[in-house]
N, CA, C and O atoms as a MOPAC input file, in Angstrom:
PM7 MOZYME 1SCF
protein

 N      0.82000 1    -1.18000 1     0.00000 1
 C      0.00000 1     0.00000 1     0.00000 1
 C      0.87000 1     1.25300 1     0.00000 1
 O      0.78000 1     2.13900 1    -0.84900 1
 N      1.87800 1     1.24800 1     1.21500 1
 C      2.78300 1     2.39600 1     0.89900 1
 C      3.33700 1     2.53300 1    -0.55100 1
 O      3.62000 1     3.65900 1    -0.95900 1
 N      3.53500 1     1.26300 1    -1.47900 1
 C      4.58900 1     1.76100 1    -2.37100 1
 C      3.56400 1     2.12400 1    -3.45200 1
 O      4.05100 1     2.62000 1    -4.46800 1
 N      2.45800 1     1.99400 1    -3.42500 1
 C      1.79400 1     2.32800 1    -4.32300 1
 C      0.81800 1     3.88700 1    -4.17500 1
 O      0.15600 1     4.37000 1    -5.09400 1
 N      0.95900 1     4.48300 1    -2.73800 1
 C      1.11300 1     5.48500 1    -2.41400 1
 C      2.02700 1     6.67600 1    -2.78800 1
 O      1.66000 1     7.84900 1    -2.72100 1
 N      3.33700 1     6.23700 1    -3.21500 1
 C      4.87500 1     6.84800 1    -3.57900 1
 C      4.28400 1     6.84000 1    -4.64600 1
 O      3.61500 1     7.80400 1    -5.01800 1
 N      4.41100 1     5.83100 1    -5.28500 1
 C      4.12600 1     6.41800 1    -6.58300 1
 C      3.64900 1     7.00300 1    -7.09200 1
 O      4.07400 1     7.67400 1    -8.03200 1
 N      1.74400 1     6.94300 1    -6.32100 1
 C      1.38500 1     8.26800 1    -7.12400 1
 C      1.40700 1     9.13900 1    -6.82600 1
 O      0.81700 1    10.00600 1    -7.47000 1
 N      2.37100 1     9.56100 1    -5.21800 1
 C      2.56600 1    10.66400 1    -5.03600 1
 C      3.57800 1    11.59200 1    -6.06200 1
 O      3.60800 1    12.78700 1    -6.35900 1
 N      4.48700 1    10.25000 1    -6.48800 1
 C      5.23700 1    10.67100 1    -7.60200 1
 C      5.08400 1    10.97700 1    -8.79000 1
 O      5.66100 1    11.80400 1    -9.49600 1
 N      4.13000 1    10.14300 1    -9.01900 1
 C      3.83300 1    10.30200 1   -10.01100 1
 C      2.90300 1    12.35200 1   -10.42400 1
 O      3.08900 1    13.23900 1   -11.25800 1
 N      2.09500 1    12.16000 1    -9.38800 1
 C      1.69400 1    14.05400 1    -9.44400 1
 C      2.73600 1    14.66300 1    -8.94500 1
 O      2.58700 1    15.86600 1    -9.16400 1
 N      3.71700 1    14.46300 1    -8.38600 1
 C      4.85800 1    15.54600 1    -8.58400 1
 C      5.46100 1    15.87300 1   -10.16800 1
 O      5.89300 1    16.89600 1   -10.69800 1
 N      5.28700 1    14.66800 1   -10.56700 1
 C      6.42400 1    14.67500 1   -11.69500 1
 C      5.27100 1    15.22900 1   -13.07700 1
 O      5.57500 1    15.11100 1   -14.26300 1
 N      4.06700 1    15.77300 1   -12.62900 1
 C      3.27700 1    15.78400 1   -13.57500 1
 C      3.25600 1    17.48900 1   -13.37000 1
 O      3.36000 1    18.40500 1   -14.18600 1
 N      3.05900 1    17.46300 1   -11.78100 1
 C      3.37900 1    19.52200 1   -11.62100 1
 C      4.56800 1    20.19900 1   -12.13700 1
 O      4.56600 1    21.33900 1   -12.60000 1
 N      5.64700 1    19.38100 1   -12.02200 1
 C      6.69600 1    19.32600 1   -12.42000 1
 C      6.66200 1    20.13000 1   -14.01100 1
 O      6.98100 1    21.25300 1   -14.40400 1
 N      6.19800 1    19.11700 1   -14.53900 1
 C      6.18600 1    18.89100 1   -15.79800 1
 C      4.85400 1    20.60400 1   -16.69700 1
 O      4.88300 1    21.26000 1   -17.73900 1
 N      4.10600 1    20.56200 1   -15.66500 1
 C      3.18500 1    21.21700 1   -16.27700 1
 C      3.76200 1    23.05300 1   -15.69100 1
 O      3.21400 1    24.03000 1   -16.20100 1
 N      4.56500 1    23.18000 1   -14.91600 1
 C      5.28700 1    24.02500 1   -14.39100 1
 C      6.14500 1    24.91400 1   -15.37500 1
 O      6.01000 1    26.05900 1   -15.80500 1
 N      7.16100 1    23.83300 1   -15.57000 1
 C      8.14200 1    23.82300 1   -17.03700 1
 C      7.61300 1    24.25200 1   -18.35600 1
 O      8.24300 1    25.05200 1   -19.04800 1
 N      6.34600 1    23.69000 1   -18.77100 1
 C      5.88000 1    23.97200 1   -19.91600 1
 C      5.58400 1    25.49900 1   -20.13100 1
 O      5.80900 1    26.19800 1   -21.11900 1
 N      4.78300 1    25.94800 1   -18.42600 1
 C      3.88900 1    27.07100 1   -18.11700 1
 C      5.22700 1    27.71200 1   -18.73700 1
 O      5.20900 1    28.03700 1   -19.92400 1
 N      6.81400 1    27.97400 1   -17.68400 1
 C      7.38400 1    28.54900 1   -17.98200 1
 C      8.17700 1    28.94500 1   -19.09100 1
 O      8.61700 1    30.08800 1   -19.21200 1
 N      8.41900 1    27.79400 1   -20.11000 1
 C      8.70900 1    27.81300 1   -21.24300 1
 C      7.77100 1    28.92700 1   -22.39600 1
 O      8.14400 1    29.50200 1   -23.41800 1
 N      6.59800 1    28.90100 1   -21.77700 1
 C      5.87700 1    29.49600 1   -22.70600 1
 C      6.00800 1    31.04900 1   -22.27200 1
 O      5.77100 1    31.96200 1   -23.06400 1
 N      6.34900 1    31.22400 1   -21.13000 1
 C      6.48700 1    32.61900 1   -20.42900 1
 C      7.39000 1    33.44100 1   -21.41000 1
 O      7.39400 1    34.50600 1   -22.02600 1
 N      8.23700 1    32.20100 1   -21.17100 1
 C     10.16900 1    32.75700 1   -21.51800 1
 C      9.95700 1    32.85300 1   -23.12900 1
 O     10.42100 1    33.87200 1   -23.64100 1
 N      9.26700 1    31.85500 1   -24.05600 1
 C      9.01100 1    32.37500 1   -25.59100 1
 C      8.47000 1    33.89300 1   -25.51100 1
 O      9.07400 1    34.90300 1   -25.87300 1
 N      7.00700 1    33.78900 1   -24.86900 1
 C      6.68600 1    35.70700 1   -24.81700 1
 C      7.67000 1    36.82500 1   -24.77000 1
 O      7.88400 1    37.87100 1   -25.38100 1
 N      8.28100 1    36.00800 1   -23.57200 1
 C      9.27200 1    37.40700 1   -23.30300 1
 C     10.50900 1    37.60500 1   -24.31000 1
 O     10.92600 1    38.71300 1   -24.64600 1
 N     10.85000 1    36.81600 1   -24.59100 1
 C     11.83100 1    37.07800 1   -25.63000 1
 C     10.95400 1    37.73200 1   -27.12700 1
 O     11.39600 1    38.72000 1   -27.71400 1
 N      9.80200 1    37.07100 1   -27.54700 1
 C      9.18800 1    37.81900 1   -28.54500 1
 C      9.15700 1    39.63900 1   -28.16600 1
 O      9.74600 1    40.56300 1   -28.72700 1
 N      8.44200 1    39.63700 1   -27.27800 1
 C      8.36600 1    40.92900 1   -26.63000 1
 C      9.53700 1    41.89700 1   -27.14500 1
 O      9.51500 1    42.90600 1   -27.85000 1
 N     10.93700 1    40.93100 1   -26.28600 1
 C     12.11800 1    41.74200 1   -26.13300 1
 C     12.45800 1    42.20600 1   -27.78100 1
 O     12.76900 1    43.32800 1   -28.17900 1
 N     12.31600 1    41.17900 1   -28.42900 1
 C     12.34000 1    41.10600 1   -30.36200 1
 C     11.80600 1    42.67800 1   -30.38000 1
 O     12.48900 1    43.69600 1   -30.49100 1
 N     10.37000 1    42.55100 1   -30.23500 1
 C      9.44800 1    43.67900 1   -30.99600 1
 C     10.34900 1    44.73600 1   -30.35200 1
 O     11.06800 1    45.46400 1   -31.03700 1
 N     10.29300 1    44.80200 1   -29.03300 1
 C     10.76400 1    46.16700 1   -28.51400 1
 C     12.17600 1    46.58200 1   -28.82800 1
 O     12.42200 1    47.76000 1   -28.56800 1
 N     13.15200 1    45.86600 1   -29.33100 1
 C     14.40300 1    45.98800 1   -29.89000 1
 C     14.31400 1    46.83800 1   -31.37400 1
 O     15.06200 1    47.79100 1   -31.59300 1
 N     13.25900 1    46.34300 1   -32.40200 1
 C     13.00500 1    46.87300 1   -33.93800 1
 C     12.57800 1    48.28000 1   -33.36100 1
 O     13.32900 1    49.17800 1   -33.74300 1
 N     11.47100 1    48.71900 1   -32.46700 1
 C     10.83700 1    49.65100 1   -32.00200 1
 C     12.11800 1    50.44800 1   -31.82700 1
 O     12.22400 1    51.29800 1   -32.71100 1
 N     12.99600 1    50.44000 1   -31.07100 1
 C     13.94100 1    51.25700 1   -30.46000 1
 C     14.96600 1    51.77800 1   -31.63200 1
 O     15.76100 1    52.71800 1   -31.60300 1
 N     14.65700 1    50.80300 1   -32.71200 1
 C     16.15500 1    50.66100 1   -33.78200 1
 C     15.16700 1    52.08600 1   -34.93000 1
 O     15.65400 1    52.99400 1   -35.60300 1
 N     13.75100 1    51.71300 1   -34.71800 1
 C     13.13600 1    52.61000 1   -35.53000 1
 C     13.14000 1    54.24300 1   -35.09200 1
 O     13.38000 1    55.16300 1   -35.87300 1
 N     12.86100 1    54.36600 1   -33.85400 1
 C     13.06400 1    55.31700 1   -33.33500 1
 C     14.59500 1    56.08700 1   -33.31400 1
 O     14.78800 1    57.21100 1   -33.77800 1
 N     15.28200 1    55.52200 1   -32.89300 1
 C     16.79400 1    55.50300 1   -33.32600 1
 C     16.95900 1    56.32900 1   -34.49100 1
 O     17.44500 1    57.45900 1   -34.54500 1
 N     16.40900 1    55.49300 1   -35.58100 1
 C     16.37000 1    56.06800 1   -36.64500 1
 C     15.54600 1    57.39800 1   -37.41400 1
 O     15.78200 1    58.29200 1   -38.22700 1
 N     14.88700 1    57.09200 1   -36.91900 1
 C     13.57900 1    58.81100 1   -36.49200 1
 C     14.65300 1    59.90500 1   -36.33500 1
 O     15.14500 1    60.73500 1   -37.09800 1
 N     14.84200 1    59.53200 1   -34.87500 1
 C     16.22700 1    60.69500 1   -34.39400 1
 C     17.17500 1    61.04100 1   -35.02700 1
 O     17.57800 1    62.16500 1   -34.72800 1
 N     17.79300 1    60.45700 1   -35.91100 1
 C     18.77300 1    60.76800 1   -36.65300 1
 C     18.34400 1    61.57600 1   -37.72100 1
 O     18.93000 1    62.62200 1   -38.00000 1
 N     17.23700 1    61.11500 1   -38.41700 1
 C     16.78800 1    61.82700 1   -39.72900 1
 C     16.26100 1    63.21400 1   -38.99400 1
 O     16.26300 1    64.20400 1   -39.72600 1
 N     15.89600 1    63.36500 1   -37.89200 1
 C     15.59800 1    64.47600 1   -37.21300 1
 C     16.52300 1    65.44700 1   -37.11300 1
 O     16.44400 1    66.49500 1   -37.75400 1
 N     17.70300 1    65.09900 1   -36.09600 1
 C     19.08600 1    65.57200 1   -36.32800 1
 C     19.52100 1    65.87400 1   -37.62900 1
 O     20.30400 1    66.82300 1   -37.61300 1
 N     19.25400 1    65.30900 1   -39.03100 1
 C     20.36700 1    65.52600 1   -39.90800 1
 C     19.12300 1    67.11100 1   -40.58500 1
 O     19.52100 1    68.18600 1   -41.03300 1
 N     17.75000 1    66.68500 1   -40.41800 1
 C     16.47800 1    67.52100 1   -40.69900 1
 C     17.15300 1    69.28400 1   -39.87400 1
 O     17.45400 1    70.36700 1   -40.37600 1
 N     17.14200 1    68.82600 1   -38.63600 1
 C     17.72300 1    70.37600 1   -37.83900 1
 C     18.80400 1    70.69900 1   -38.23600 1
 O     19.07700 1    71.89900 1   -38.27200 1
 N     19.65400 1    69.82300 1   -38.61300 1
 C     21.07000 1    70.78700 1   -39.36000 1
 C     20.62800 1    71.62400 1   -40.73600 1
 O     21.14400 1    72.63700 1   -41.20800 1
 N     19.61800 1    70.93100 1   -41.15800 1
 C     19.34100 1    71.58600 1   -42.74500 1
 C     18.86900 1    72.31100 1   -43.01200 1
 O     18.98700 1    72.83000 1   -44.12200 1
 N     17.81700 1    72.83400 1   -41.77500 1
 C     16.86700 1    74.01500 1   -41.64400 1
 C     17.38300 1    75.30000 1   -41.15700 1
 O     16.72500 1    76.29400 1   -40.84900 1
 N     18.80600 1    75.11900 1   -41.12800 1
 C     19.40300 1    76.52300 1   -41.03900 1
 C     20.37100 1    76.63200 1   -42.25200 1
 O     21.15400 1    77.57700 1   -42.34000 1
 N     20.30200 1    75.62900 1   -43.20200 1
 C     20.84800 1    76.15900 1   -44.12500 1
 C     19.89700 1    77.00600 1   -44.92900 1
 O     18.73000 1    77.03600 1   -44.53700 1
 N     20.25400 1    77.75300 1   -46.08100 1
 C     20.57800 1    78.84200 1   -46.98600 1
 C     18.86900 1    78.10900 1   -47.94000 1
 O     17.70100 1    78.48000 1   -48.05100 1
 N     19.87100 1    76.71100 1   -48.51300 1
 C     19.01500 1    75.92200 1   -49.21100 1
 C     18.18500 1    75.84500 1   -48.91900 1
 O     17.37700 1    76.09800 1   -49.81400 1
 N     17.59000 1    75.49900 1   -47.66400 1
 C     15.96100 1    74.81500 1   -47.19100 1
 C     15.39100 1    75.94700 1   -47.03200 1
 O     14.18600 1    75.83400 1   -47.25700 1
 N     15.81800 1    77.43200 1   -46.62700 1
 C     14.88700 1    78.38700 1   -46.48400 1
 C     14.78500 1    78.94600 1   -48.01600 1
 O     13.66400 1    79.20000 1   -48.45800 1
 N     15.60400 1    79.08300 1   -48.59300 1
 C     14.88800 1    79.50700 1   -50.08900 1
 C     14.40100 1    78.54800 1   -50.66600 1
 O     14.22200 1    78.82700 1   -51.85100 1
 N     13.96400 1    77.12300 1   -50.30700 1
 C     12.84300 1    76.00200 1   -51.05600 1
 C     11.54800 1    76.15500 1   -50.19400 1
 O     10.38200 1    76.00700 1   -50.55900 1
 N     12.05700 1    76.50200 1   -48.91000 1
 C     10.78600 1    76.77100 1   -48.20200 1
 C     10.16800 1    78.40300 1   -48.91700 1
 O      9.10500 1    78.32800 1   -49.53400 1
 N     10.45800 1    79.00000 1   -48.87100 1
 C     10.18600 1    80.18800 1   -49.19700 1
 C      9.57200 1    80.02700 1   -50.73400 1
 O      8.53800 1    80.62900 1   -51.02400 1
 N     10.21300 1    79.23900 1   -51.64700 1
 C      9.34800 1    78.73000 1   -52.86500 1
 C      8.39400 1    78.36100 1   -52.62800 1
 O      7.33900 1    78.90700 1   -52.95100 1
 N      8.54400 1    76.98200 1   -51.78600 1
 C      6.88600 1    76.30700 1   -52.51400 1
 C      6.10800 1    76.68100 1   -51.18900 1
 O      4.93000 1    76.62200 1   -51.54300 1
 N      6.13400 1    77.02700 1   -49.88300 1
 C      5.01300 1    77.08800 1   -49.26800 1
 C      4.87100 1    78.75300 1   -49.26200 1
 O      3.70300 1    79.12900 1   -49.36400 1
 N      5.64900 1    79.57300 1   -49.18300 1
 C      5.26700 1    81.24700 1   -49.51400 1
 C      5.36500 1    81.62400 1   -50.82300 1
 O      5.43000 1    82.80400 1   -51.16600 1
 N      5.38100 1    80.59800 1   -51.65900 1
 C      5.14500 1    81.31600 1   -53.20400 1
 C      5.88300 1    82.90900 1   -53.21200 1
 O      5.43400 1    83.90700 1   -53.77500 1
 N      7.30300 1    82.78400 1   -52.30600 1
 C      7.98300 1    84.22200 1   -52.46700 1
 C      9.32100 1    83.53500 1   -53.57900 1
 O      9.89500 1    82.44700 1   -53.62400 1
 N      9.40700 1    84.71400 1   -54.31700 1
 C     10.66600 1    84.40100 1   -55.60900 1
 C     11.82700 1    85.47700 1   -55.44700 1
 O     12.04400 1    86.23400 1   -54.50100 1
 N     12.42700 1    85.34100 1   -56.50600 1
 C     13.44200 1    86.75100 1   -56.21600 1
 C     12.84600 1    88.14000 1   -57.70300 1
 O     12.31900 1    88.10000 1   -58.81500 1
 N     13.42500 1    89.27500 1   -56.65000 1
 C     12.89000 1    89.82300 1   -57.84000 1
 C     13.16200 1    90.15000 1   -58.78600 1
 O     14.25300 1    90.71900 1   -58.74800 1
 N     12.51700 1    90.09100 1   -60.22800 1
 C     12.37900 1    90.38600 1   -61.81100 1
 C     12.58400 1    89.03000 1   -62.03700 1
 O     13.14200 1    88.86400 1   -63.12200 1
 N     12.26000 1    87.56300 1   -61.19800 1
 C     12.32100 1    86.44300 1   -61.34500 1
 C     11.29200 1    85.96700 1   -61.96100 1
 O     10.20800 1    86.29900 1   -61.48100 1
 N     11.27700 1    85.24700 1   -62.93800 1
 C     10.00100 1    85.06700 1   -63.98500 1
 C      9.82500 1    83.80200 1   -63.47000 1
 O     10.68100 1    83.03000 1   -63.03900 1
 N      8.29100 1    83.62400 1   -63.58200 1
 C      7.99300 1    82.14100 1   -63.29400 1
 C      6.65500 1    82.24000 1   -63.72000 1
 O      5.71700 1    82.98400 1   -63.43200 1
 N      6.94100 1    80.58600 1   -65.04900 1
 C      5.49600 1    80.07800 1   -66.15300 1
 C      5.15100 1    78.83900 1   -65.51800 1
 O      5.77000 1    77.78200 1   -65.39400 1
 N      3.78800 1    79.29600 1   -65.07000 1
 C      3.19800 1    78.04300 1   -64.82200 1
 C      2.29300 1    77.31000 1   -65.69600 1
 O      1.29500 1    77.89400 1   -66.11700 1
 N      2.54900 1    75.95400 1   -66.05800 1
 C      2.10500 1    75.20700 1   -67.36100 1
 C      0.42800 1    74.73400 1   -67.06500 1
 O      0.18200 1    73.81700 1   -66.28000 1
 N     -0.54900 1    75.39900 1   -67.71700 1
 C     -1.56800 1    75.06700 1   -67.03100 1
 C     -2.35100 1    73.61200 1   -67.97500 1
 O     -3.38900 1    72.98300 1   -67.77300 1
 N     -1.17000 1    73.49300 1   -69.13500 1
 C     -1.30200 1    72.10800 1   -69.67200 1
 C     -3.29300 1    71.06800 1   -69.61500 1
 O     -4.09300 1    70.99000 1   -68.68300 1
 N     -3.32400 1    70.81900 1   -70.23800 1
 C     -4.47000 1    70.00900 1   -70.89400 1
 C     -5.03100 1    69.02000 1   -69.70300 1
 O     -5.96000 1    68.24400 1   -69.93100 1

């Protein structure tokens, strides 16, 4: 009677055991997916910032304010001719 007691005491250990491991295995896949996504996220942003940075160096150049000054203030220089093609 005892040994057949052990056993199945052993036997549900080795089954919590078992169902424990799995639980955690599946934890540890999430979290590493997780860590994945949030790694691309950071690399994108990263990259945001930079084009930002290279964006603020350019907006004090010469160039970007006389393209800005073209196309969103439609201001030119003067006796500067400009044909607009009102095409078909």
């Amino acid at each position: 009677m005892k040994k057949t007691l052990k056993k199945v005491f052993l036997i549900i250990i080795g089954i919590y055991v078992l169902i424990t491991l799995i639980n955690q295995q599946k934890a540890l896949n999430q979290y590493s997916k997780n860590e994945q996504e949030l790694a691309e996220q950071i690399q994108q942003q990263e990259d945001i910032k930079q084009e930002l940075a290279e964006k603020k160096d350019d907006v004090n150049s010469l160039d970007f304010i006389e393209q800005t000054a073209r196309e969103k203030l439609d201001m030119y220089y003067p006796n500067e001719k400009i044909y607009i093609d009102q095409g078909l």
